[in-house]
C-alpha positions in Angstrom: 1.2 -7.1 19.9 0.2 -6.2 23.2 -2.1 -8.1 25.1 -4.0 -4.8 25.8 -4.8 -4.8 22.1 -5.9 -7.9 22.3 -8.0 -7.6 25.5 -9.4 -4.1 23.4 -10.5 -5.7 20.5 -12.5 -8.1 22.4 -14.0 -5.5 24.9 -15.2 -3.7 21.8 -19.0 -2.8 21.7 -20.3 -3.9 19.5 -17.7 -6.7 18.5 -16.7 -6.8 15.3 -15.4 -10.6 14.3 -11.5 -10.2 13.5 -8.2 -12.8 12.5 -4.8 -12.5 14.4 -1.9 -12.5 12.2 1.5 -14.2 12.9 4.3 -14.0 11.2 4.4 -17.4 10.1 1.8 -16.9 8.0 -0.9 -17.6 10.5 -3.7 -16.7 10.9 -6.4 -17.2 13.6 -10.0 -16.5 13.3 -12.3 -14.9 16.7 -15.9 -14.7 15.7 -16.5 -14.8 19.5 -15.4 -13.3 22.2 -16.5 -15.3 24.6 -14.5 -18.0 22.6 -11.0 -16.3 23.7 -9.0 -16.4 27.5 -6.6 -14.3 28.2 -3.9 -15.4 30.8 -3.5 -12.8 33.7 0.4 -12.1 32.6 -0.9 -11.6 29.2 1.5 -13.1 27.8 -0.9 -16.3 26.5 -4.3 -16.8 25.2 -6.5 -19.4 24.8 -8.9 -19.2 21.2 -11.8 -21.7 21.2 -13.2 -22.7 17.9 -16.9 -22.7 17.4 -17.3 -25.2 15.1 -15.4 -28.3 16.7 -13.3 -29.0 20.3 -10.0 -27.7 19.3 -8.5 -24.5 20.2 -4.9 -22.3 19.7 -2.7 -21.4 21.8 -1.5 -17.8 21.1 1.7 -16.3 22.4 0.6 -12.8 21.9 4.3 -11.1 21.5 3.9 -13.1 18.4 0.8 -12.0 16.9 1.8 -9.1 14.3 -1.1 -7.9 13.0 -5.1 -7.9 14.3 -7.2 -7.3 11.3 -10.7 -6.4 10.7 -12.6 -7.1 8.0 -14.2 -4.2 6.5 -17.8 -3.1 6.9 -20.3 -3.0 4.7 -22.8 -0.1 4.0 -25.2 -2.3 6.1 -23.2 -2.6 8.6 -22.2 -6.8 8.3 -18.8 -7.7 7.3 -18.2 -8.3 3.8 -18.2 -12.7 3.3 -15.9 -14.3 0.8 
């Protein structure tokens, strides 16, 4: 992934919430995007989580897939 995807996804108005994918299996959540820093090289970002002090690092050439969970007719994200 290119860090312009990422940088897209984030910009998005409005934001829909979505989960990087890495081939490892992977997966990151961004409910937030005020949770997420993106180095200027864009080669690294920085995703805060919400609900405690820790955070992952995220080598973006890494992430494979960004996925959005689909919409519902009124307009929220489907929850499991």
């Amino acid at each position: 992934m290119q860090a312009e995807q990422l940088r897209e996804a984030l910009d998005s108005d409005p934001f829909r919430p979505f989960r990087l994918r890495f081939g490892s299996g992977k997966v990151v959540k961004v409910a937030n995007p005020g949770l997420v820093a993106i180095s200027k090289s864009g080669r690294t970002a920085f995703a805060f989580h919400p609900q405690d002090d820790g955070w992952d690092i995220i080598e973006t050439m890494l992430v494979e897939a960004i996925e959005f969970p689909p919409i519902s007719r009124n307009g929220h994200g489907k929850r499991k």
